[in-house]
C-alpha positions as CSV (number, residue, x, y, z in Angstrom):
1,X,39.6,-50.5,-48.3
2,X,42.3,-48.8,-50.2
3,X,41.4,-45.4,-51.2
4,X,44.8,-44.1,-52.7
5,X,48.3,-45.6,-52.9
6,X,49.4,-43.7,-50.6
7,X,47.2,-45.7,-47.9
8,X,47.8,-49.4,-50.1
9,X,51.6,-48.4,-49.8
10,X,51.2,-48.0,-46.0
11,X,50.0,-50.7,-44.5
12,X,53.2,-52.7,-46.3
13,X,55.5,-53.4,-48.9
14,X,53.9,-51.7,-52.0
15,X,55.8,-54.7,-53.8
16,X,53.7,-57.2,-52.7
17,X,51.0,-55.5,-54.0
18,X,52.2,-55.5,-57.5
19,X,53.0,-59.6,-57.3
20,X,48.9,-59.7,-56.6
21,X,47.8,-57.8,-59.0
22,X,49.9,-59.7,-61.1
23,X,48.7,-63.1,-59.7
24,X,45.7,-61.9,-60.0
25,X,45.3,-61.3,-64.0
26,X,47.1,-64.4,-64.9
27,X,45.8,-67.1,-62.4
28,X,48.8,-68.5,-62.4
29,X,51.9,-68.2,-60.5
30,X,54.6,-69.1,-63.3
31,X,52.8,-66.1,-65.6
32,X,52.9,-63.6,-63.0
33,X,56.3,-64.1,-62.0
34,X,57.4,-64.1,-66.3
35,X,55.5,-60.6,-66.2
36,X,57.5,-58.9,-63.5
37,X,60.5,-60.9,-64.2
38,X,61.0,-62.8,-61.1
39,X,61.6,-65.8,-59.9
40,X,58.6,-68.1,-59.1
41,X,59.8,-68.9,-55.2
42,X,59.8,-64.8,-55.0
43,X,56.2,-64.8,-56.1
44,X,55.6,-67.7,-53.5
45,X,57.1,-65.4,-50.6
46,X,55.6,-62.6,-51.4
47,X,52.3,-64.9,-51.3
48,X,52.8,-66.7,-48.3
49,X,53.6,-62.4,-46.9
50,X,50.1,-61.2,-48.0
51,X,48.0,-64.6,-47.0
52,X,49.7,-63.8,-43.4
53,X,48.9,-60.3,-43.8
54,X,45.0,-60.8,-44.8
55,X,44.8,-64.2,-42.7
56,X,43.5,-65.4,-45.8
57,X,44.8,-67.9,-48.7
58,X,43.6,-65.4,-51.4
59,X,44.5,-68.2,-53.9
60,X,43.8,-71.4,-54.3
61,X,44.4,-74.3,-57.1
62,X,42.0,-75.1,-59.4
63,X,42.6,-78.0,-61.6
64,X,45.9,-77.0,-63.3
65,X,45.1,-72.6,-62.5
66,X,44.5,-71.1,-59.6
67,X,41.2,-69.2,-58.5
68,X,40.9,-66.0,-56.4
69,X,38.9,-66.6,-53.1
70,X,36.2,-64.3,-52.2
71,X,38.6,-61.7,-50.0
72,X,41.4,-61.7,-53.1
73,X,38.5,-60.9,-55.4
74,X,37.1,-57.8,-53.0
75,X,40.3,-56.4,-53.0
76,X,41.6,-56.9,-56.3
77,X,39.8,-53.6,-58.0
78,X,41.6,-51.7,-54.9
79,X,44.8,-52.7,-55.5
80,X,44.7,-52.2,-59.2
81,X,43.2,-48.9,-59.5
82,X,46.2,-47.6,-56.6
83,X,48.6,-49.2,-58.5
84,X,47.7,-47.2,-61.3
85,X,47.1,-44.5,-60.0
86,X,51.0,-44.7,-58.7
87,X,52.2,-45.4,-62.2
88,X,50.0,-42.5,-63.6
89,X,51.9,-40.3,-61.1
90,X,55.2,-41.5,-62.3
91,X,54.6,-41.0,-65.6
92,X,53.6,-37.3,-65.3
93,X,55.7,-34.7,-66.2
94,X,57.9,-37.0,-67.6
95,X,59.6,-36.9,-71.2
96,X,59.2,-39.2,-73.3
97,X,61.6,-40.1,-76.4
98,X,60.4,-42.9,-78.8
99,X,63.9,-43.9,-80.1
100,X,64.7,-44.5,-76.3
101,X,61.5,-45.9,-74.4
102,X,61.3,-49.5,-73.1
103,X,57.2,-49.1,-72.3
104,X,55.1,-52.1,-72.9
105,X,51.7,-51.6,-74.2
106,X,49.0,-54.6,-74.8
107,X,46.3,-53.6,-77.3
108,X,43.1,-55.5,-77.7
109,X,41.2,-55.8,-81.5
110,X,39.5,-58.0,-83.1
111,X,40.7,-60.0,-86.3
112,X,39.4,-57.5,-88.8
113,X,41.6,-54.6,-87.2
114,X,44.2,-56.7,-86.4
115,X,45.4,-58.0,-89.8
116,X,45.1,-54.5,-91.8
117,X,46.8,-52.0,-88.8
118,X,49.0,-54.5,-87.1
119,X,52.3,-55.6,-89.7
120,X,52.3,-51.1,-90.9
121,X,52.3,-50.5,-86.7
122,X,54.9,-52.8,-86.1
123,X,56.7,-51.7,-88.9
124,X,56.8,-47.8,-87.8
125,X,57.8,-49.0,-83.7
126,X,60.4,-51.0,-85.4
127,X,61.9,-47.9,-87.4
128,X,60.9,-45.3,-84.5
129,X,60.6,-47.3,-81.1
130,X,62.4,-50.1,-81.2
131,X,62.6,-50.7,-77.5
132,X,58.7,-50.5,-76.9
133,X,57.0,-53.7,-76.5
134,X,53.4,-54.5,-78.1
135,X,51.0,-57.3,-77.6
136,X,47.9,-58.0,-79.2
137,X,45.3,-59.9,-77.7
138,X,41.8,-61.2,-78.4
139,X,38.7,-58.8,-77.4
140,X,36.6,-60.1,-75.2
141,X,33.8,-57.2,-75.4
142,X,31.7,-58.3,-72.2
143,X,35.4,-57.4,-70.4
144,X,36.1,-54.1,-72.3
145,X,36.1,-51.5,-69.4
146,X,37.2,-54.2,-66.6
147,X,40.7,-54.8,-68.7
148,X,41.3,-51.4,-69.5
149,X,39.8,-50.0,-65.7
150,X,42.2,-53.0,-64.4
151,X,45.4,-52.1,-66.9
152,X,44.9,-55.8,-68.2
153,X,44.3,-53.6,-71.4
154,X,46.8,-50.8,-72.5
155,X,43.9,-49.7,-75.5
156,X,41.4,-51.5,-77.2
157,X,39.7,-50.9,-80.9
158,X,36.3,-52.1,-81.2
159,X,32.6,-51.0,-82.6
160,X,31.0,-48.6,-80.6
161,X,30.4,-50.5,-77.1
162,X,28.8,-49.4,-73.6
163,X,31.1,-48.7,-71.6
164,X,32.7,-47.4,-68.1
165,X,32.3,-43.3,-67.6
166,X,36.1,-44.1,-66.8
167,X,36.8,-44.9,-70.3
168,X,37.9,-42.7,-73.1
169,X,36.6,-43.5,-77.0
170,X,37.7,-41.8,-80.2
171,X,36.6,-42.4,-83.5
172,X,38.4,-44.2,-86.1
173,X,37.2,-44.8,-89.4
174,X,33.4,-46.7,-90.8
175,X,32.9,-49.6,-92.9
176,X,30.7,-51.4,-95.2
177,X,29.5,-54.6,-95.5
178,X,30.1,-56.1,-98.8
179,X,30.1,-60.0,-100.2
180,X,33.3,-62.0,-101.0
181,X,33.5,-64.7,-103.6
182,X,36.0,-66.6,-105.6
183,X,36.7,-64.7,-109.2
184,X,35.0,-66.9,-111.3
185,X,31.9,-67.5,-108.8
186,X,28.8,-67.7,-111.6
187,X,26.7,-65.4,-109.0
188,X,29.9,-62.5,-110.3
189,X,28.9,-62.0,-113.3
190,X,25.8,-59.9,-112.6
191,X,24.7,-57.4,-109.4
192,X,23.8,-60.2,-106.5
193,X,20.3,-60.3,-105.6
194,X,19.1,-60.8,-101.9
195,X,17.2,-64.1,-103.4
196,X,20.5,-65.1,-104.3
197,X,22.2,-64.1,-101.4
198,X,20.0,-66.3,-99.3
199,X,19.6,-69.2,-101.3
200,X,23.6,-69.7,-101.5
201,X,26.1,-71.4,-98.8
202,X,27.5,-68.8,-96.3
203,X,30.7,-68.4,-94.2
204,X,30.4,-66.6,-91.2
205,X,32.7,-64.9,-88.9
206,X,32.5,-64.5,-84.9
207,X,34.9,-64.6,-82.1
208,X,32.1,-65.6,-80.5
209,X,30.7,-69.9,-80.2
210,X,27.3,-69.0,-80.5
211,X,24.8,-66.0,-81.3
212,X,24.0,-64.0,-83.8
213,X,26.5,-61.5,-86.3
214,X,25.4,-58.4,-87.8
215,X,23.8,-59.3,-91.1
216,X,21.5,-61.7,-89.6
217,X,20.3,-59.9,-87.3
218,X,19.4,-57.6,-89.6
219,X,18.1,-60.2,-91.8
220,X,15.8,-61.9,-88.8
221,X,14.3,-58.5,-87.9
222,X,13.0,-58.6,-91.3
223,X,11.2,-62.7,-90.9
224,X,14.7,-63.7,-93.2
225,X,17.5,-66.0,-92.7
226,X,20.4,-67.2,-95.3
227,X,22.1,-70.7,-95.1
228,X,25.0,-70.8,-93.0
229,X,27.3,-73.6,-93.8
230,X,30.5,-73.1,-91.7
231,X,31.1,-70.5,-89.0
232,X,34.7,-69.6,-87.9
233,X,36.6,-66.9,-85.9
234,X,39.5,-66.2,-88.4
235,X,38.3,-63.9,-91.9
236,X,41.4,-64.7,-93.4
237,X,41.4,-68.6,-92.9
238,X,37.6,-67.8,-94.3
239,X,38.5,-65.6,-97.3
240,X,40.7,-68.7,-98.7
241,X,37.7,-70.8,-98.0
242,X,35.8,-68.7,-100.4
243,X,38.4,-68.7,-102.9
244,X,38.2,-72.6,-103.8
245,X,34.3,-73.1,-103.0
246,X,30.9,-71.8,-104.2
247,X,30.5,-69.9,-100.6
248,X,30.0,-66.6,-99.9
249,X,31.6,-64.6,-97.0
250,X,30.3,-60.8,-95.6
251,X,33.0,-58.8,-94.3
252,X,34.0,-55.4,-93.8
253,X,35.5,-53.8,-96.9
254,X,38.7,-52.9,-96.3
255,X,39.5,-56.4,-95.4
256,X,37.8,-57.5,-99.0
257,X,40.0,-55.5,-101.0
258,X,43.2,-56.8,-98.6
259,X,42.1,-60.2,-99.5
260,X,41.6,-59.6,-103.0
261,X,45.4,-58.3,-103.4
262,X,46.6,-62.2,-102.9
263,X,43.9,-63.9,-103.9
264,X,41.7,-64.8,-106.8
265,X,38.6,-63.3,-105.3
266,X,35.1,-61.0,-106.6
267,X,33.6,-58.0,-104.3
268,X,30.3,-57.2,-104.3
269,X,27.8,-55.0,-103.0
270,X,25.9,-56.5,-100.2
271,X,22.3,-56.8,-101.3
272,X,20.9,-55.5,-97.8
273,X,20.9,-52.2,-96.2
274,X,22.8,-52.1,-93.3
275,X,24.6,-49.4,-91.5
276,X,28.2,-48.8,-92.0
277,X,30.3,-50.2,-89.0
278,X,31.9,-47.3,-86.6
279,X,35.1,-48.3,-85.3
280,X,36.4,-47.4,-81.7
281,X,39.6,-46.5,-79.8
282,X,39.0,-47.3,-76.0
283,X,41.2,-46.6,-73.4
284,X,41.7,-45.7,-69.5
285,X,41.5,-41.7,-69.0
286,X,44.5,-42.4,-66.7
287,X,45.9,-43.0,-69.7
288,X,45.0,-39.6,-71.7
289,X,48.1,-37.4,-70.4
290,X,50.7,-40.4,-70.6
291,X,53.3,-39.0,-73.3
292,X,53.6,-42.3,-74.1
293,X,49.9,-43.8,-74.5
294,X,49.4,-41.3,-76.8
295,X,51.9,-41.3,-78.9
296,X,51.0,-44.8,-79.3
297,X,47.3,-43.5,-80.1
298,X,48.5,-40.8,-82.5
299,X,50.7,-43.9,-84.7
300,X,47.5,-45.9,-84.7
301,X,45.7,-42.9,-86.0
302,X,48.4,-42.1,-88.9
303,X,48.5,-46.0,-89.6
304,X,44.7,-46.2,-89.9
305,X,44.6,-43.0,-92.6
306,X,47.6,-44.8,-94.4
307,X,46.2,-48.1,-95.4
308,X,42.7,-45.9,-96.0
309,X,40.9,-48.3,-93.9
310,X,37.7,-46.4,-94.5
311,X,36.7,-47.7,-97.4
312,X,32.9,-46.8,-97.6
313,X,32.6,-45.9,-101.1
């Protein structure tokens, strides 16, 4: 297929290109033509262009979305790696002023991440970016390296995940476990035992519908299991939880003692021995020599040592 832009730019209008890709990623036409602000009839023309093209629909409607046909989905990686690689050219050698810059960049996390690093990073592209754009979107991890291969993903911070030889990771900071419970919980008053740990009502927290977190797995590898009574995907919706009921929550630390600024809330050592959690930066080594990526990288950094996120002790 494809092997550079150069040759994806030949065959036709490199434009048409970029409404497929864009098509593509959001399975919709009315999404793709809001990302490359356009009108939807344009992203229709361009279509009905590349289905003559291909002699193939390379869409086609799927209850209210649409669905990639077999040809659109073997020529999809193509198009998105020249594409990139286009826009990796274009950004070389160029300067790149913070005060002045209109880039866009969507960063994946997960909830943990997301509520400590996200309102002190807004807050600095506000004072020293404010024409740069951010997004923040839910991890899916099993997607990791086809998002950021793809450009669906600017970066991503995550635990330590396998991952494309394409895709650049950096350390970030590790984490504890620890146990949450409301201030005047009457398991507070004295250092938590694992009996009491397992015997009491649990919240736990997952992206995830189904399968297993951290803490039990390590507690199942050892014949053990602890009564889980509501599982959500939000810590902070589960932290207030804890607050008015007898229900204990594990978390990561940092977000404990975030929690425990605004509400009346106990921390406590969790009574089982369990690694501390390594967080990840992930990105796209197209990306490593963009001025722009990694100045972004570089504020994550500094706001990641600011709120001393690494709270291990």
């Amino acid at each position: 297929m494809f092997k550079t832009y150069q040759d994806l730019g030949s065959a036709m209008d490199l434009n048409l290109f970029k409404v497929f890709d864009a098509v593509y990623r959001a399975n919709s036409l009315t999404e793709a033509a809001k990302d490359l602000h356009i009108t939807q009839p344009a992203v229709s023309n361009a279509l009905a262009r590349l289905r003559e093209h291909f002699d193939d629909p390379l869409f086609v409607r799927r209850g209210r979305s649409i669905a990639p046909t077999p040809l659109a989905d073997s020529i999809a990686g193509d198009i998105s790696n020249s594409l990139m690689s286009l826009q990796e050219s274009l950004h070389k050698g160029q300067e790149f002023d913070p005060s002045t810059s209109k880039r866009r960049f969507i960063i994946s996390m997960g909830d943990p991440i997301e509520f400590v690093a996200l309102p002190e990073l807004i807050s600095q592209l506000q004072q020293y970016a404010p024409g740069i754009r951010l997004q923040s979107q839910r991890l899916v991890r099993d997607q990791l390296s086809r998002q950021l291969i793809s450009g669906e993903v600017s970066m991503a911070v995550d635990i330590p995940q396998s991952v494309d030889s394409s895709i650049q990771q950096q350390f970030l900071f590790k984490d504890n476990l620890c146990v949450l419970m409301r201030h005047d919980h009457p398991l507070s008053r004295d250092t938590l035992s694992l009996k009491q740990y397992l015997n009491t009502g649990h919240i736990t927290v997952s992206g995830r519908s189904r399968g297993t977190v951290l803490e039990d797995a390590t507690l199942n590898r050892k014949g053990l299991s602890r009564n889980i009574i509501f599982r959500g995907q939000s810590y902070y919706s589960a932290s207030h939880i804890v607050a008015t009921s007898d229900l204990l929550l594990t978390l990561p630390k940092h977000l404990a003692l975030r929690f425990q600024e605004f509400l009346p809330l106990h921390i406590t050592p969790l009574p089982l021995k369990i690694p501390a959690l390594e967080m990840m930066m992930y990105w796209h080594r197209s990306a490593s020599n963009d001025n722009a990526h990694e100045w972004l990288r570089a504020c994550i950094e500094r706001v990641i040592a600011k709120n001393d996120v690494s709270a291990t002790g």
